[in-house]
DRENTORKOL-3810 file (N, C-alpha, C; in nm, 4 decimals):
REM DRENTORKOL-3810
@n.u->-11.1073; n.v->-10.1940; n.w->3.6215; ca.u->-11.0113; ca.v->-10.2649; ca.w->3.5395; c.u->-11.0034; c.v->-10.1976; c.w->3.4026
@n.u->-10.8760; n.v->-10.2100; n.w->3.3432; ca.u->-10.8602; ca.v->-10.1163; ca.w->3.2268; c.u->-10.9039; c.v->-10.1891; c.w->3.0923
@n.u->-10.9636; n.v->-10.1623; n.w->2.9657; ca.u->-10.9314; ca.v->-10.2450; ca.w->2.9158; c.u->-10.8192; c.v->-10.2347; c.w->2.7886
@n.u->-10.8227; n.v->-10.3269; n.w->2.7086; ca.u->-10.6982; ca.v->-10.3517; ca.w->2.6340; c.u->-10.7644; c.v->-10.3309; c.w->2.4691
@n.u->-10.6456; n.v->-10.3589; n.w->2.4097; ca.u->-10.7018; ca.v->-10.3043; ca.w->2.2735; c.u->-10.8460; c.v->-10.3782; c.w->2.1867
@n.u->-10.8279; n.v->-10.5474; n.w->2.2138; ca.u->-10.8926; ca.v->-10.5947; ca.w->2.1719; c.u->-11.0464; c.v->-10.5719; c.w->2.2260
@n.u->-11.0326; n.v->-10.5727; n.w->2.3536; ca.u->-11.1391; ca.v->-10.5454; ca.w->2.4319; c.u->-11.2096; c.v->-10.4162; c.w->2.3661
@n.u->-11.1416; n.v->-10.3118; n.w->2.3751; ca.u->-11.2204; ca.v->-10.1386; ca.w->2.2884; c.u->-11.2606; c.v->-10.1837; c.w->2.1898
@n.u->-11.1533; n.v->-10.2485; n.w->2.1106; ca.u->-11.2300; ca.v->-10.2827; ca.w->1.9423; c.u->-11.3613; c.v->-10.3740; c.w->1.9486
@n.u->-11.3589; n.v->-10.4982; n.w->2.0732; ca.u->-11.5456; ca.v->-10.5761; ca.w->2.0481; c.u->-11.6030; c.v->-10.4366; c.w->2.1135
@n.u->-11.5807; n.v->-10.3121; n.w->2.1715; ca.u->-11.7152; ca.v->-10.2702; ca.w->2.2472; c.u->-11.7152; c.v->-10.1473; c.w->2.1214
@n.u->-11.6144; n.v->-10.1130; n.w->2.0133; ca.u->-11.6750; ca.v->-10.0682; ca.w->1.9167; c.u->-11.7507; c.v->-10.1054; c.w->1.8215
@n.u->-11.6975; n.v->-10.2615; n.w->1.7965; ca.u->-11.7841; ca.v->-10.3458; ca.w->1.6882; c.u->-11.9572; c.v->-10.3470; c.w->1.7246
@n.u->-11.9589; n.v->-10.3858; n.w->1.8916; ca.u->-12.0794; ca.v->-10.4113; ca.w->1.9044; c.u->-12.1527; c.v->-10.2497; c.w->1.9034
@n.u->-12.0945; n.v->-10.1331; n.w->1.8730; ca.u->-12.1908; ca.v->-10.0001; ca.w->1.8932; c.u->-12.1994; c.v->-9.9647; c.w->1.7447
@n.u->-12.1190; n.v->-10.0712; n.w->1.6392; ca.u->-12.1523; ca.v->-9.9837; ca.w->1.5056; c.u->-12.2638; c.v->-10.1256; c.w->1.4409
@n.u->-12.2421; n.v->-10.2063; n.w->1.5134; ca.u->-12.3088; ca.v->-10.2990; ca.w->1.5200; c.u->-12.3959; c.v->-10.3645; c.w->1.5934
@n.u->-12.4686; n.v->-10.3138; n.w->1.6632; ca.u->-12.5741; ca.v->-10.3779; ca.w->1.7513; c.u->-12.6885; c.v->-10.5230; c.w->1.7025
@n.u->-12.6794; n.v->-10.5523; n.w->1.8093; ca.u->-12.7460; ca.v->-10.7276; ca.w->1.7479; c.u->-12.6701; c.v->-10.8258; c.w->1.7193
@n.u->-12.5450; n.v->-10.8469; n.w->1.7050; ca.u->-12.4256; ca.v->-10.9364; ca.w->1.6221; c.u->-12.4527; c.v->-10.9937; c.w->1.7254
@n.u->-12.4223; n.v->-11.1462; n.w->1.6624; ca.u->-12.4367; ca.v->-11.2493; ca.w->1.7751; c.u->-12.2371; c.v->-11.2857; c.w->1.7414
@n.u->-12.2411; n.v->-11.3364; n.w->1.8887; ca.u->-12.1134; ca.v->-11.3053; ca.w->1.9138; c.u->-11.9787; c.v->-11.3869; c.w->1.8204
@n.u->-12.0212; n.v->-11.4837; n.w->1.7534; ca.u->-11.9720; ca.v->-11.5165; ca.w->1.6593; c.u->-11.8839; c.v->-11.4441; c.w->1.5465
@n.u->-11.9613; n.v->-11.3279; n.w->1.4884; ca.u->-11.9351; ca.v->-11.1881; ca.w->1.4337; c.u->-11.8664; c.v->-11.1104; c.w->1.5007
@n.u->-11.8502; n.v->-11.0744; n.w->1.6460; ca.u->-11.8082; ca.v->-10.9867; ca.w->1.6826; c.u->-11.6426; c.v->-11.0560; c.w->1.6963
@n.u->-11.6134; n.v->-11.1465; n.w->1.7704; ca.u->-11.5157; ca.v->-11.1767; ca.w->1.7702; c.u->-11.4256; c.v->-11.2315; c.w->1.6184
@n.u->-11.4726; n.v->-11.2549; n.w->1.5184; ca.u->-11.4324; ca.v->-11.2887; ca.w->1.4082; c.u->-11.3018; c.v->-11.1934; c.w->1.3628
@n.u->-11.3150; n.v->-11.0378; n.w->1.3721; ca.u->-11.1923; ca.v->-10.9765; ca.w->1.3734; c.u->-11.0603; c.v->-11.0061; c.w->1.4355
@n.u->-11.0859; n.v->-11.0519; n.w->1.5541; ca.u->-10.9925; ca.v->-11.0652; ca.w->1.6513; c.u->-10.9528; c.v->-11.1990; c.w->1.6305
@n.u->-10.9708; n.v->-11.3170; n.w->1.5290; ca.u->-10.9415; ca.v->-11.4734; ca.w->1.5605; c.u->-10.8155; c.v->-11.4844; c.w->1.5460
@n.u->-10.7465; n.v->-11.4316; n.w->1.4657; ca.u->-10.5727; ca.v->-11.3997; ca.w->1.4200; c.u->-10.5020; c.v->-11.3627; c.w->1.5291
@n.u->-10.5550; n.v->-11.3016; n.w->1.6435; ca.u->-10.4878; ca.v->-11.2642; ca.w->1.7782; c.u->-10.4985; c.v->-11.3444; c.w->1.8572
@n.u->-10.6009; n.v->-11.3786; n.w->1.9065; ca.u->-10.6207; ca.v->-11.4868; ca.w->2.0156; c.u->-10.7345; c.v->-11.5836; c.w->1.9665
@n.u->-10.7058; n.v->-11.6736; n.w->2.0488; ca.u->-10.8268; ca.v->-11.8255; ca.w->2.0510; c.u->-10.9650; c.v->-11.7860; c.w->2.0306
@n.u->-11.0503; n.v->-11.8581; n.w->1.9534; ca.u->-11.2009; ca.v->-11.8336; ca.w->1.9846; c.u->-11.2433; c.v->-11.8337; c.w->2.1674
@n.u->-11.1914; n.v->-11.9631; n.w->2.2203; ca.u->-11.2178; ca.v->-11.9299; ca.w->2.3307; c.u->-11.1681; c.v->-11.8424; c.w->2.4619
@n.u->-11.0928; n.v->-11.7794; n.w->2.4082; ca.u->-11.0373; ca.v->-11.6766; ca.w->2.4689; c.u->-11.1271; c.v->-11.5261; c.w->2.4641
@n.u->-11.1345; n.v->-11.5002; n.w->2.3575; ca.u->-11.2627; ca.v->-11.4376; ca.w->2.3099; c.u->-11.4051; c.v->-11.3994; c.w->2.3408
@n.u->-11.4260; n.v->-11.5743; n.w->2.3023; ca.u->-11.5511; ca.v->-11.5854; ca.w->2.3976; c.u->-11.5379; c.v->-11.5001; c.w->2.5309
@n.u->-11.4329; n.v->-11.5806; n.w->2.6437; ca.u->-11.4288; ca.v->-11.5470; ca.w->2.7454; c.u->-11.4480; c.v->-11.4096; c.w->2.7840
@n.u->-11.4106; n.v->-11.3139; n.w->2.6835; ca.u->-11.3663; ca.v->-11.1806; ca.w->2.7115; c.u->-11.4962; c.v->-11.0950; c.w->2.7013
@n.u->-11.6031; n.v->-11.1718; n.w->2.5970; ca.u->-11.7059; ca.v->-11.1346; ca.w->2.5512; c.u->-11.8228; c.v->-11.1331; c.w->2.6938
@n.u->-11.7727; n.v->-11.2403; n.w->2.7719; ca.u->-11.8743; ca.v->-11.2383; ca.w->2.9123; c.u->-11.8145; c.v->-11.1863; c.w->2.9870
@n.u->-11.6723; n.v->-11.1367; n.w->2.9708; ca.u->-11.6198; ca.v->-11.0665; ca.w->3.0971; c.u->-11.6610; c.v->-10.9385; c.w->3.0778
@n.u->-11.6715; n.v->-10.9095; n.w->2.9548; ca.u->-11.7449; ca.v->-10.7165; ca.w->2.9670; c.u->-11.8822; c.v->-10.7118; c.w->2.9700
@n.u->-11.9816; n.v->-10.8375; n.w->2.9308; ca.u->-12.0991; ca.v->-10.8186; ca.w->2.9557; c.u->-12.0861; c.v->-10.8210; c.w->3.1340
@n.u->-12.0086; n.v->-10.8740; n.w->3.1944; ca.u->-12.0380; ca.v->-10.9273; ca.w->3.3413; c.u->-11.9830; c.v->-10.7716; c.w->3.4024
@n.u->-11.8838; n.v->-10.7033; n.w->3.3331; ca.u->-11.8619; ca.v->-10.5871; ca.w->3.4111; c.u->-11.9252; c.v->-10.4584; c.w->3.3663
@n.u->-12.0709; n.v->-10.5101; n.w->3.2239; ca.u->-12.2185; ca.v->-10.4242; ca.w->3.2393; c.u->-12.1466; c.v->-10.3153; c.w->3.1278
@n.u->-12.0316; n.v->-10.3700; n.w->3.0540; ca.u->-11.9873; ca.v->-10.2424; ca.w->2.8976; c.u->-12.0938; c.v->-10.3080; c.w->2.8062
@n.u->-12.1414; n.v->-10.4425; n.w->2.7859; ca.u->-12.2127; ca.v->-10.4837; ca.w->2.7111; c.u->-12.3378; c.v->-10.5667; c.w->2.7617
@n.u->-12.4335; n.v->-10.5890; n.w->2.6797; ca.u->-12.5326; ca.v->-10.6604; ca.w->2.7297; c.u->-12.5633; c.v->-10.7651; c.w->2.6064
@n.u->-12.5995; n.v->-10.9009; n.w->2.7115; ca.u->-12.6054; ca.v->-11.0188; ca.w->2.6540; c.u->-12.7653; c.v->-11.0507; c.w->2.6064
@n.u->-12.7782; n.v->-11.1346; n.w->2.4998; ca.u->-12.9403; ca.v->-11.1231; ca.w->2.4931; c.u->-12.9422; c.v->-11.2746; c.w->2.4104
@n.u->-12.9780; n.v->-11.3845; n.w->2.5033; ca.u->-12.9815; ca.v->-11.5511; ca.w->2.4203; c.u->-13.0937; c.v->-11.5430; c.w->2.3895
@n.u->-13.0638; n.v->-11.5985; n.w->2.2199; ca.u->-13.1830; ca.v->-11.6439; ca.w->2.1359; c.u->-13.1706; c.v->-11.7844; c.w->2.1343
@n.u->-13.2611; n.v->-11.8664; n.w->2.0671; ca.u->-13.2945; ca.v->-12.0092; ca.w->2.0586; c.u->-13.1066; c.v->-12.0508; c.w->2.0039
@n.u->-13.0596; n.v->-12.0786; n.w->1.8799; ca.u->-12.9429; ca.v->-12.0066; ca.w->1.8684; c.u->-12.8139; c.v->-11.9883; c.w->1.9097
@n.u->-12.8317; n.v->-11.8192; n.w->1.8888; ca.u->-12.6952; ca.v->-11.7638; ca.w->1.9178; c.u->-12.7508; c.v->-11.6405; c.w->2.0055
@n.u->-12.6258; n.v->-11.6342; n.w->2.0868; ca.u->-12.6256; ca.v->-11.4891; ca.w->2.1944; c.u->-12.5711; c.v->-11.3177; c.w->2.1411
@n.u->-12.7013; n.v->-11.2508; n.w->2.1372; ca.u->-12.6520; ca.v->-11.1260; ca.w->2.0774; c.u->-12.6141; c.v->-11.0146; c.w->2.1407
@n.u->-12.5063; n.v->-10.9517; n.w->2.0846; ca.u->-12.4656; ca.v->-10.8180; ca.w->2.1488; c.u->-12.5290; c.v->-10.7028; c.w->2.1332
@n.u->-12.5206; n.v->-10.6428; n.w->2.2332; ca.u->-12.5823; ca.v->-10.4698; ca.w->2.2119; c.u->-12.5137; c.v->-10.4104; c.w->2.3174
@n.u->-12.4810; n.v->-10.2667; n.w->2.2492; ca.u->-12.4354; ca.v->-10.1981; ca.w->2.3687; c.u->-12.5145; c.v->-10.1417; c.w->2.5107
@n.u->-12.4423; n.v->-10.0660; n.w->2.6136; ca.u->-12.5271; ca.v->-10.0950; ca.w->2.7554; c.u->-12.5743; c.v->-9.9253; c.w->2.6994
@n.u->-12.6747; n.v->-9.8661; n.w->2.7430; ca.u->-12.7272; ca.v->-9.7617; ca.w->2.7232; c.u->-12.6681; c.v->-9.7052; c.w->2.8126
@n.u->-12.6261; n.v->-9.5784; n.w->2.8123; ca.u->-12.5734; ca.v->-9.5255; ca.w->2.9464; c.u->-12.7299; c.v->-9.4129; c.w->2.9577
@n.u->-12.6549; n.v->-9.3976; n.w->3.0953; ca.u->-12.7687; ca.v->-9.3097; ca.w->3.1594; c.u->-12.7125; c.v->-9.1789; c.w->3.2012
@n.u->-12.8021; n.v->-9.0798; n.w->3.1564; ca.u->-12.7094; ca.v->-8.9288; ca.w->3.2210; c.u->-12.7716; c.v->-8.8735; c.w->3.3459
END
């Protein structure tokens, strides 16, 4: 699946930013679409493994997926 603009921009936020709990990451994007839209999008790329999810007591933080060569 391809992704779209907003989508590139959270998987850049989360690589210049690693650790942001997802609150932060989507904050750029609230002027475009819904928080929960967002959200949604935020587990759809952890679920298709561009990002990885990590729950604290909290809030859930981003980091990018390490690739492997």
């Amino acid at each position: 699946m391809k992704l779209d603009n907003i989508e590139r921009g959270m998987l850049l936020y989360v690589a210049k930013h690693p650790g942001d709990c997802i609150a932060k990451v989507i904050e750029p994007f609230l002027l475009q679409r819904s928080e929960s839209i967002l959200r949604a999008r935020i587990r759809g790329l952890a679920l298709r493994k561009k990002i990885r999810l990590q729950k604290t007591r909290k809030e859930v933080l981003c980091y990018p997926v390490e690739e492997l060569i």
